[in-house]
Residue frames relative to the residue before (quaternion, step in Angstrom):
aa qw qx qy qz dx dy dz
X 1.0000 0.0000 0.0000 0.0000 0.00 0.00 0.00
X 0.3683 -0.7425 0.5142 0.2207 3.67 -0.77 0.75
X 0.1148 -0.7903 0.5908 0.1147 3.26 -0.69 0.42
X 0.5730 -0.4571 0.4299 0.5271 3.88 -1.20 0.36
X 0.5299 -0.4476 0.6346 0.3407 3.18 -2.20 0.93
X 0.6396 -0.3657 0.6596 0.1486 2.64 -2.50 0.52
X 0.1975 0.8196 -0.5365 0.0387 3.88 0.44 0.43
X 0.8124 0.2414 -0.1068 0.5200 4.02 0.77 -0.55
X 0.0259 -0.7567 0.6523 0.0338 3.79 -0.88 0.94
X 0.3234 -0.6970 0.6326 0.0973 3.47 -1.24 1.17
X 0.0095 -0.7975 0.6020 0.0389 3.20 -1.10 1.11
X 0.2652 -0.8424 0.4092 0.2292 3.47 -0.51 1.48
X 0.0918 -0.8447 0.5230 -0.0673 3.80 -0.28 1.38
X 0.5198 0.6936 -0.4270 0.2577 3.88 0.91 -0.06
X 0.6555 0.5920 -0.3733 0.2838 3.66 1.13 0.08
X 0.8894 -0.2997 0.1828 0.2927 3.26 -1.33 0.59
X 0.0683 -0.8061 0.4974 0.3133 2.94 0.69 -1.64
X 0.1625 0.8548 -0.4877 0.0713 4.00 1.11 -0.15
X 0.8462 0.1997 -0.3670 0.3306 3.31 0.17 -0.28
X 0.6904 0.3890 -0.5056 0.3413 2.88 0.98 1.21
X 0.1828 0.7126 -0.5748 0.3584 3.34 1.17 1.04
X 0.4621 -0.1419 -0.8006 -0.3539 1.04 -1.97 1.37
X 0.3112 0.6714 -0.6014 0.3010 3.48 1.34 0.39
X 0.8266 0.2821 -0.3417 0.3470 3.87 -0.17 -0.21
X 0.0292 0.7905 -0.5558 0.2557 3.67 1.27 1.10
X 0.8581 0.1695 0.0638 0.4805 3.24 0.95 -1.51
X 0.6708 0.1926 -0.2407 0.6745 3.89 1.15 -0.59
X 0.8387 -0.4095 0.3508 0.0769 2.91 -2.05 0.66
X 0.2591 -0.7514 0.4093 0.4480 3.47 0.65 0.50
X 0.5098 0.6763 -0.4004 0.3498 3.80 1.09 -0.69
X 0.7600 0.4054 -0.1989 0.4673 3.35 1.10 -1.37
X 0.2238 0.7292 -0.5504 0.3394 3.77 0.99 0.85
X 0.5267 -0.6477 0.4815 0.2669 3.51 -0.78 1.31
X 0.0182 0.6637 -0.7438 -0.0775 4.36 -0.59 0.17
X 0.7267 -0.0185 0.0887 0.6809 3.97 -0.49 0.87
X 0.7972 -0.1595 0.3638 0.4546 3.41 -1.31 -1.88
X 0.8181 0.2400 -0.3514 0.3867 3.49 0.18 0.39
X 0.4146 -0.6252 0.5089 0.4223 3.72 -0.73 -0.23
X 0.7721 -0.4379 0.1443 0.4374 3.50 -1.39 1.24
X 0.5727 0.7512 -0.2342 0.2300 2.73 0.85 -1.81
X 0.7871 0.3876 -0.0977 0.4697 3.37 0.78 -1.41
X 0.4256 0.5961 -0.4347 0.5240 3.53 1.34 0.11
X 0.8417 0.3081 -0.2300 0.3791 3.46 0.65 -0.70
X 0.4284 0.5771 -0.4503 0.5297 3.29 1.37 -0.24
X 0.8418 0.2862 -0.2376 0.3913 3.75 -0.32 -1.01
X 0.3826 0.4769 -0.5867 0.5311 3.56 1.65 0.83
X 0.6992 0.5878 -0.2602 0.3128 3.80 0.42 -0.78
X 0.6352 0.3881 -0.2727 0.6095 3.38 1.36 -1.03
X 0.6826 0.5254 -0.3777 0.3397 3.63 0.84 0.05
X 0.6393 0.5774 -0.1806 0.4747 2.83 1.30 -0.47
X 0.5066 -0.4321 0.4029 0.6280 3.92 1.94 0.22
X 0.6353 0.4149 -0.6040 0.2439 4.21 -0.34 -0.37
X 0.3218 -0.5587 0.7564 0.1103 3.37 -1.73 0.79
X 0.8232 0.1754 -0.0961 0.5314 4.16 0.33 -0.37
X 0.2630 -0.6799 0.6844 0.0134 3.06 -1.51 1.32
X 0.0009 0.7539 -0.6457 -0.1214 3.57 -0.88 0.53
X 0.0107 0.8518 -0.4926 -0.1779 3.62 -0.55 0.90
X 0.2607 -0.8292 0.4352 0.2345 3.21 -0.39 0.63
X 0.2944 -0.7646 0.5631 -0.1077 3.67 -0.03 1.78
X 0.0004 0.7222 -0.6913 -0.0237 3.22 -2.17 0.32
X 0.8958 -0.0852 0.0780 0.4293 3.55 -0.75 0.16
X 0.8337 0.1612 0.0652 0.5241 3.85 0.08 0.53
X 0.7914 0.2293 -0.2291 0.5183 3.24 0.65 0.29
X 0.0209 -0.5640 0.7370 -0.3719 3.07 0.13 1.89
X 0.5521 0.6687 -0.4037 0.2916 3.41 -0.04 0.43
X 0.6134 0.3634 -0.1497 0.6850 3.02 1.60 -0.88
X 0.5830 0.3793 -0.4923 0.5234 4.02 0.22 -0.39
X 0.7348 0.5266 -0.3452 0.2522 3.93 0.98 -0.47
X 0.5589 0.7100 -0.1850 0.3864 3.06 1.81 -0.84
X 0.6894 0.4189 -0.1505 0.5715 3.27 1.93 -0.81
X 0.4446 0.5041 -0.5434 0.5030 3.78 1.74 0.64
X 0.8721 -0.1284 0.4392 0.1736 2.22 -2.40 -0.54
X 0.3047 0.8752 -0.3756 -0.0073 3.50 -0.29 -0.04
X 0.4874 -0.8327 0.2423 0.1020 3.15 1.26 2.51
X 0.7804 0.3047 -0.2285 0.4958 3.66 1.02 -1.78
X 0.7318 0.4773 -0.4059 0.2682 3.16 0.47 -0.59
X 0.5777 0.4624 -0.4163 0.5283 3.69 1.25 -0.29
X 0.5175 0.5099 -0.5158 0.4541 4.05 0.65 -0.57
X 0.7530 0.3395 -0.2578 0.5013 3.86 0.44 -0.64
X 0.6620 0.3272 -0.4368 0.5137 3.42 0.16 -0.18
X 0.6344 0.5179 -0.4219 0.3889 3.85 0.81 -0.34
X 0.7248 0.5306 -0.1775 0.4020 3.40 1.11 -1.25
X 0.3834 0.7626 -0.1154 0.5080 3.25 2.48 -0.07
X 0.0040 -0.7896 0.5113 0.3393 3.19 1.45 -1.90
X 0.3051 0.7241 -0.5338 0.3125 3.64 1.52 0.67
X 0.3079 -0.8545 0.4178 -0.0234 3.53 0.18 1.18
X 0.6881 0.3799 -0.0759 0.6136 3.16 1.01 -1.45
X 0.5805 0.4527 -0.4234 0.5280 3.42 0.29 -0.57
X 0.7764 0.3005 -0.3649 0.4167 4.07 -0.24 -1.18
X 0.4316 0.6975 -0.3912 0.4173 3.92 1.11 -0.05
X 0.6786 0.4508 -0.1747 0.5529 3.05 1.21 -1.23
X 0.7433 0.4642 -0.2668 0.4011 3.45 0.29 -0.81
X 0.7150 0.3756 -0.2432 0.5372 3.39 1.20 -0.80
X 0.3789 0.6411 -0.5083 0.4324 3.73 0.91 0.21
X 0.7570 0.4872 -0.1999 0.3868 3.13 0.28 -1.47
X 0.7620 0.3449 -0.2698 0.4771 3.63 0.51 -0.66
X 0.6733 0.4466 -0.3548 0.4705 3.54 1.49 0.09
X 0.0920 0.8168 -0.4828 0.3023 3.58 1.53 0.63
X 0.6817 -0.3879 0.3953 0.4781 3.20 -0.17 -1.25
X 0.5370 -0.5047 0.5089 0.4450 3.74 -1.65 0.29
X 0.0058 -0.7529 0.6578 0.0183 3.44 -1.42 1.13
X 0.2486 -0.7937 0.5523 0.0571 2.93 -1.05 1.28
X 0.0654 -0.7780 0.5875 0.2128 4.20 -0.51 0.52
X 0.0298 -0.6675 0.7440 -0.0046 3.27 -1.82 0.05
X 0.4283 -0.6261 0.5874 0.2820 3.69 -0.98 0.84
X 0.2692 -0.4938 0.8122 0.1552 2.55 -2.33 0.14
X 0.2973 -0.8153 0.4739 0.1494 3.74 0.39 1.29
X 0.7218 -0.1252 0.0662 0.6774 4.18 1.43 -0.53
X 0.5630 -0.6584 0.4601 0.1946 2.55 -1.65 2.30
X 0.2283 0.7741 -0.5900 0.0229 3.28 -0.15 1.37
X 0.8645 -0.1368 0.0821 0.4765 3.87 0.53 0.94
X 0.6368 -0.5425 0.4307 0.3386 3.28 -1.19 0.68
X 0.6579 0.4350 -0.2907 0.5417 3.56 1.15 -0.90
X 0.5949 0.6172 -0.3315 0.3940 3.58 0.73 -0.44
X 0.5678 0.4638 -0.3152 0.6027 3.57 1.29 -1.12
X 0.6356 0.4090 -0.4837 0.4413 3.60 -0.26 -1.20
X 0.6334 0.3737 -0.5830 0.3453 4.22 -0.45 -1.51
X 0.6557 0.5728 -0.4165 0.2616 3.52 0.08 -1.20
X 0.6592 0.3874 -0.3711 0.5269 3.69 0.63 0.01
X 0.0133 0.8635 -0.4731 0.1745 3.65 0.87 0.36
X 0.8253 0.3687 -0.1653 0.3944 3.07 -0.20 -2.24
X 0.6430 0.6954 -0.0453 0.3178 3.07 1.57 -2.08
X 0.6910 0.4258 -0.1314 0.5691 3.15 1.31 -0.92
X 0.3622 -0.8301 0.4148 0.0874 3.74 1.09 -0.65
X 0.5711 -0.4577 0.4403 0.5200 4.04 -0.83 -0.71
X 0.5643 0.5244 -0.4480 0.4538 3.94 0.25 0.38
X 0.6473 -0.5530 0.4919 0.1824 3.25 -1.62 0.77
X 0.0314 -0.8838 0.4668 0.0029 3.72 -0.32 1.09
X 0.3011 -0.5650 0.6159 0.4591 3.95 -0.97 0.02
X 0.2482 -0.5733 0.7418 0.2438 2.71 -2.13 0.15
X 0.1015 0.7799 -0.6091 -0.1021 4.17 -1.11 0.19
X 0.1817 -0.7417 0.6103 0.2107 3.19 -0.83 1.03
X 0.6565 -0.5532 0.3818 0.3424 3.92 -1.21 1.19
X 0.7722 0.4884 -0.3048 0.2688 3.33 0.81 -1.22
X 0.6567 0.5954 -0.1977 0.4185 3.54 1.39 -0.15
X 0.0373 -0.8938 0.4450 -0.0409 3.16 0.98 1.29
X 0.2567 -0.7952 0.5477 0.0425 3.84 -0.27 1.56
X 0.0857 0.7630 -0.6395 -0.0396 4.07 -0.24 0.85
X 0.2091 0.7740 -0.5457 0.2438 3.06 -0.72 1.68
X 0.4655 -0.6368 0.4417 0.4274 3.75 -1.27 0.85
X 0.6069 0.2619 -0.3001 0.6878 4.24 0.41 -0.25
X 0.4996 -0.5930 0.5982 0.2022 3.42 -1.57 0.88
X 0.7587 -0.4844 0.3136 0.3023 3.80 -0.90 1.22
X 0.6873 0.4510 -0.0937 0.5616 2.94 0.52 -2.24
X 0.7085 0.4707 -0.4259 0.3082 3.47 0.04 -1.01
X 0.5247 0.6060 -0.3410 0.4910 3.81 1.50 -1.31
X 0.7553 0.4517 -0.2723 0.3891 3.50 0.48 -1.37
X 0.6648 0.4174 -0.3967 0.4760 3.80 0.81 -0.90
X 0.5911 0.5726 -0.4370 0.3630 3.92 0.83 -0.50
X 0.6296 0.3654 -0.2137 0.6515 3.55 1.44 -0.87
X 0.5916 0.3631 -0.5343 0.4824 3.57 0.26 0.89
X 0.7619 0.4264 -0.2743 0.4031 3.47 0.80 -0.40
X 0.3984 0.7133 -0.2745 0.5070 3.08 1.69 0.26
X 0.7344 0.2235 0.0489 0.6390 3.40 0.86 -1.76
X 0.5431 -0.5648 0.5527 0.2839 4.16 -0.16 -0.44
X 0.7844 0.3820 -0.1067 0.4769 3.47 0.99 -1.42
X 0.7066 -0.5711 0.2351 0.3454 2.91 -1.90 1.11
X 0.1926 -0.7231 0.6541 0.1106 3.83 -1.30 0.34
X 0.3418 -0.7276 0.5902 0.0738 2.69 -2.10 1.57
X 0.4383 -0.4611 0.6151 0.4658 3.71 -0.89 0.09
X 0.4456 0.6386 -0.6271 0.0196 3.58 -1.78 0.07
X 0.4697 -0.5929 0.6525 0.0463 2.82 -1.63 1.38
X 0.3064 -0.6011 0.6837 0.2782 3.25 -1.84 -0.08
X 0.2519 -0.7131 0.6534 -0.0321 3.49 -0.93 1.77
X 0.0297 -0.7944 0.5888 0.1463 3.69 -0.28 0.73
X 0.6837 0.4599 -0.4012 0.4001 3.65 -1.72 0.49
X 0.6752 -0.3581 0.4393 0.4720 3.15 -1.33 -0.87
X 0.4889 0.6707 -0.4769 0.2894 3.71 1.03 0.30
X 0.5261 0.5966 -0.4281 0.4291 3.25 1.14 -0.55
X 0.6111 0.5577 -0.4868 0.2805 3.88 0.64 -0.05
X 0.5541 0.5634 -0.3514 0.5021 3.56 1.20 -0.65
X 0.8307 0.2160 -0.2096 0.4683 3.97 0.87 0.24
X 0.6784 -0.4759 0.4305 0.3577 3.43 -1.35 0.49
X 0.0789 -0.8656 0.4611 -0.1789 3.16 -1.16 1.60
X 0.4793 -0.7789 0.4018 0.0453 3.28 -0.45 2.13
X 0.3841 -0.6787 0.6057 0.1579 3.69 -0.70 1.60
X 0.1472 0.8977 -0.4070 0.0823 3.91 0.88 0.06
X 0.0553 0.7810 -0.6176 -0.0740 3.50 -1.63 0.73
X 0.0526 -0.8804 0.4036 0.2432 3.83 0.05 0.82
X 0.7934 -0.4479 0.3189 0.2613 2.64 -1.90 0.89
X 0.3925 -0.7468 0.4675 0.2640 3.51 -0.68 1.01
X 0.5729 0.6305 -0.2689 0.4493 3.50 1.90 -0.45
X 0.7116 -0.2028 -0.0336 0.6718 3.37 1.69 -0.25
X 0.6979 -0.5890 0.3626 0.1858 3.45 -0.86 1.04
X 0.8157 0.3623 -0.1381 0.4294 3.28 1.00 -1.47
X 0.5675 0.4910 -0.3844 0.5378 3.11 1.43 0.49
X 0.0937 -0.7775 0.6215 -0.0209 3.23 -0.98 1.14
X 0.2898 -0.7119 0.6303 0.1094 3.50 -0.95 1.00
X 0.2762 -0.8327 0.4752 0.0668 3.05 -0.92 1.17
X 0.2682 -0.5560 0.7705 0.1591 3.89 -1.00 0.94
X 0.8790 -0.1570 0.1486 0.4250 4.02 -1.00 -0.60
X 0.3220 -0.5342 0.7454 0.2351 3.47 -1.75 -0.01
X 0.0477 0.6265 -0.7755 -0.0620 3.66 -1.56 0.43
X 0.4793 -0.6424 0.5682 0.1863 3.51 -1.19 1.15
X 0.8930 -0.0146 0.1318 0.4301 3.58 -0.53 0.41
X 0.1828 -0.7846 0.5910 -0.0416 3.28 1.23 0.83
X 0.4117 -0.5429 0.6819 0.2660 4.06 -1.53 0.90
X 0.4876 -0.6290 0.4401 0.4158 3.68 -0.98 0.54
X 0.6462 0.4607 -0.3857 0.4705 3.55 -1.03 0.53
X 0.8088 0.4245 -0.1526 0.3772 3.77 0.54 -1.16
X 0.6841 0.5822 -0.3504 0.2652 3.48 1.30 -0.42
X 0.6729 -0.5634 0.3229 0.3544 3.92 -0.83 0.78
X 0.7862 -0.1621 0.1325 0.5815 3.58 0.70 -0.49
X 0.6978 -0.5693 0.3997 0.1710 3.44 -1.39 0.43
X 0.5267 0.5287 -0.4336 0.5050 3.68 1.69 -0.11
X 0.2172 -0.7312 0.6142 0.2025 3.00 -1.09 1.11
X 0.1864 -0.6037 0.6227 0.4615 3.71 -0.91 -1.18
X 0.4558 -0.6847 0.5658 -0.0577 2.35 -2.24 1.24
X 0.6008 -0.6591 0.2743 0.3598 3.26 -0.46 0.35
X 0.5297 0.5341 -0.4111 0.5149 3.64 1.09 1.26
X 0.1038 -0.8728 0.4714 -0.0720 3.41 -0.73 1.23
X 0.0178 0.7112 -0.6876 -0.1449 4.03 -0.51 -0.05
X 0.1986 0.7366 -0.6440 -0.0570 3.38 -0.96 0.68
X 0.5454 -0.6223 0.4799 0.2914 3.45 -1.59 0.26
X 0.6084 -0.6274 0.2777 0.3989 3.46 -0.52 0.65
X 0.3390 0.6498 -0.5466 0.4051 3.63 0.94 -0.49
X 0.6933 0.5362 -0.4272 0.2221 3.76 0.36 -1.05
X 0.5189 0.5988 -0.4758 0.3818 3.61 1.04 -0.65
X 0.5742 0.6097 -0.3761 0.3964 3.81 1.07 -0.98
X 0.7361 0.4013 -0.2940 0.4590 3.51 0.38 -1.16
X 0.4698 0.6111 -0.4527 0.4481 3.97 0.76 -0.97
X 0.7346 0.5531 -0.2439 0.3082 3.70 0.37 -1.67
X 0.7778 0.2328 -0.0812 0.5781 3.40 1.09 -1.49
X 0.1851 0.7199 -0.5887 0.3177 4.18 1.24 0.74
X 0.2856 -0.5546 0.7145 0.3169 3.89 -1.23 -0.50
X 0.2492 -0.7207 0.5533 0.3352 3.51 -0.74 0.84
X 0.4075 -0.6859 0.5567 0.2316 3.44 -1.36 0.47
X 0.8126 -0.2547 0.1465 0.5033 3.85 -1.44 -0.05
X 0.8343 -0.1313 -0.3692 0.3878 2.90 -1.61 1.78
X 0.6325 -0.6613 0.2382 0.3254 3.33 1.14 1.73
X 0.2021 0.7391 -0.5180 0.3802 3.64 1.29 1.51
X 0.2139 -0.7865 0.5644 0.1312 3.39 -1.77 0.45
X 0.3557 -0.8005 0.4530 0.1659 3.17 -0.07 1.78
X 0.3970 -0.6000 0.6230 0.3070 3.62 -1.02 0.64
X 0.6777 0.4885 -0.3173 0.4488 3.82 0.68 -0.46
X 0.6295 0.5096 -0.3736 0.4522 3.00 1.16 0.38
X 0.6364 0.5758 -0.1974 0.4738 3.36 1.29 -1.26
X 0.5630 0.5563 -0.3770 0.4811 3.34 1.67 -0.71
X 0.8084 0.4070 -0.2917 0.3094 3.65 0.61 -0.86
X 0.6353 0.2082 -0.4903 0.5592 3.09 1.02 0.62
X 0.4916 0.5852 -0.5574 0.3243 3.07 0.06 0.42
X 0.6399 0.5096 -0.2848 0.4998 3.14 2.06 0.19
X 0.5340 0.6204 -0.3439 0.4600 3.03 1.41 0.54
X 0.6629 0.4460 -0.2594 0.5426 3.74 1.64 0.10
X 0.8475 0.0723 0.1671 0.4986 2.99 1.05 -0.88
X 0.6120 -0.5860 0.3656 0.3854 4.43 -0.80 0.84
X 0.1771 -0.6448 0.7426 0.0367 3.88 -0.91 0.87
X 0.0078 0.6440 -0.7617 0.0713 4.01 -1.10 0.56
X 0.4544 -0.5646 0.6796 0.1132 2.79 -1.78 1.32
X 0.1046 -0.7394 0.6354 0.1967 3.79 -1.40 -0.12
X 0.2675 -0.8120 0.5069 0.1103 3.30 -0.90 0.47
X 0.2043 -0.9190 0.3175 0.1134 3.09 0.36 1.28
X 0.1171 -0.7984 0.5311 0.2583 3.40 -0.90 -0.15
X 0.2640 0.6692 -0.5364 0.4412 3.21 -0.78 1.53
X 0.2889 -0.6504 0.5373 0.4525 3.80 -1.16 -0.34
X 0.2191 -0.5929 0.7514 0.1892 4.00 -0.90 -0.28
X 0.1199 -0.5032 0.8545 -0.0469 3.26 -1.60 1.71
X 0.2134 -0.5498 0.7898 0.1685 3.39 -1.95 0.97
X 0.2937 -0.7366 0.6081 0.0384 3.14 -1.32 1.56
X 0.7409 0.5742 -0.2753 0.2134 3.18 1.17 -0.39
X 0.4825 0.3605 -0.4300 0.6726 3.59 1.02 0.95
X 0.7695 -0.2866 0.4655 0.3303 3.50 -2.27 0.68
X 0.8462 0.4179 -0.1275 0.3051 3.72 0.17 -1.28
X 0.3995 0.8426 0.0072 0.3611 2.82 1.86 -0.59
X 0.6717 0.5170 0.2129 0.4860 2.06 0.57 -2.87
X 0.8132 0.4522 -0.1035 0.3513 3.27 0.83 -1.15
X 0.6177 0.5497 -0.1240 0.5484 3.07 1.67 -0.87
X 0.5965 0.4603 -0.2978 0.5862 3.74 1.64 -0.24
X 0.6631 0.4146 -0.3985 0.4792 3.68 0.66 -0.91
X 0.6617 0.5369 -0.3808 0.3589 3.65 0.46 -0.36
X 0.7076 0.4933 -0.2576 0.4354 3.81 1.31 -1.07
X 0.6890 0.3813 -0.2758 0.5511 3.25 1.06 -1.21
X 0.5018 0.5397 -0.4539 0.5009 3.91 0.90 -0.20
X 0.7313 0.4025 -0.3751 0.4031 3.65 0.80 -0.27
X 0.6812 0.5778 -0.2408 0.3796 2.93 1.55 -0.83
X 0.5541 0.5838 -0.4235 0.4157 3.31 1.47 -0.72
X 0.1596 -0.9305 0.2507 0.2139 3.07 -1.65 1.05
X 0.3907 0.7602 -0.4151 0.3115 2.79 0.85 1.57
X 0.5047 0.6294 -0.1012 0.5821 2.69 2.13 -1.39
X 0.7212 0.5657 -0.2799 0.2856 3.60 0.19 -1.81
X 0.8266 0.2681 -0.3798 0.3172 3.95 0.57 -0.26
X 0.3646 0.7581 -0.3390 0.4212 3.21 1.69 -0.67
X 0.6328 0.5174 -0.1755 0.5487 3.79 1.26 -1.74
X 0.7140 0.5515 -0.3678 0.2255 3.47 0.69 -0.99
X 0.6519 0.6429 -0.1634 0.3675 2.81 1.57 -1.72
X 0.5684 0.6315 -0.2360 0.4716 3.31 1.39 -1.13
X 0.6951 0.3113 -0.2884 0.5803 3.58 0.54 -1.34
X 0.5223 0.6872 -0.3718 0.3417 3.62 0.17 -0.13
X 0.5822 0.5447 -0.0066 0.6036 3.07 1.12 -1.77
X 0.7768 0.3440 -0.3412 0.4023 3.76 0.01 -0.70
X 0.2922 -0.6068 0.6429 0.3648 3.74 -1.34 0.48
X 0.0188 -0.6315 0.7346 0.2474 4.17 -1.25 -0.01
């Protein structure tokens, strides 16, 4: 059975960024260099890989920067053209030929579920991704792309999830899950517990910061209770949204760097700095070379 494409992926970007201040006093925590690009753009070109044609970021105060980063940008290519810096304007115009991106605020940081409703109008009656920036997925098949193949498989919304072993799995959202004897990496979900106490949680898949949901979800966001400082958890809207209709986990294959702490941050710019191939041996030799 065919189901609607995956054509639009919302990426909630309207927050603060604080813990990584003070470099994001003034830029976007999204627009944080990883290697050569800012986060931001790791996930976009997971999305256009994955079949999207439309980005919807969902932005707030000050960061027009990033809705800029994906324009046009006339002088700089007139000078890099008038340069004969070829490669360089290649680069620059790649990026703004990515995909159409549409923004819209989130006027108050009121939740992860709060950012997604905002894409509402934007998003429409059709099944949409969600990517959060900070979850940088390094993989040979693009995340999303794994995840929209296992939506078109099944009809029903899909989670990103890893296996978190130990008591780490408490610091993340956690999947009541049985897989599918028809494929493994699907996992049919029964519940989600946030942050499971260590010892108490149902299984070891966490979620990750990649989502496919069906549009029904904007319904459930609407009629959720908001929870502490009067936010709407998307992990909430998901669970009833398991009450109408099947939720599946995915098991990706790939690694996942959180960018979204200092340590994080730091621990990606070094792998994919190895991995990059221009950058990656030049880096090797160097770290090699050094005593810590």
């Amino acid at each position: 059975m065919a189901h609607q494409k995956i054509r639009k992926a919302v990426f909630p970007a309207a927050g603060m960024g604080t813990r990584f201040l003070p470099a994001t006093k003034a830029t976007p925590k999204e627009m944080l260099c990883l290697v050569d690009k800012p986060l931001i753009q790791y996930g976009v070109e997971e999305a256009v890989a994955a079949g999207c044609t439309e980005i919807i970021l969902i932005s707030s105060r000050g960061k027009t920067t990033m809705e800029d980063h994906f324009d046009s940008n006339p002088e700089l290519e007139a000078s890099l053209l008038a340069k004969n810096k070829t490669a360089l304007l290649e680069i620059a115009r790649s990026v703004s030929r990515l995909a159409k991106v549409t923004v819209t605020r989130q006027p108050e940081p009121l939740g992860l579920g709060h950012a997604v409703l905002m894409a509402k109008e934007i998003v429409g009656n059709e099944p949409f991704a969600v990517i959060l920036p900070d979850d940088i997925v390094d993989a040979d098949i693009a995340c999303m792309r794994q995840m929209v193949e296992a939506f078109n498989e099944t009809g029903c919304s899909i989670l990103g999830s890893e296996v978190v072993e130990g008591d780490a799995i408490s610091a993340y959202g956690c999947l009541d899950c049985t897989p599918l004897a028809s494929n493994p990496r699907l996992l049919e979900v029964k519940n989600m517990v946030e942050k499971p106490a260590p010892g108490t949680q149902p299984s070891q898949n966490a979620i990750i910061g990649r989502y496919i949901l069906t549009p029904r979800i904007f319904e459930m966001i609407e009629n959720i209770t908001p929870g502490a400082g009067g936010e709407l958890q998307l992990t909430d809207a998901i669970k009833a949204l398991l009450q109408h209709e099947k939720v599946y986990g995915y098991s990706y294959i790939g690694k996942r760097h959180d960018a979204g702490d200092k340590q994080g941050f730091l621990r990606a710019t070094v792998e994919l700095g190895l991995k990059h191939p221009k950058l990656g041996s030049d880096l090797r030799a160097w770290l090699k070379s050094q005593t810590f």
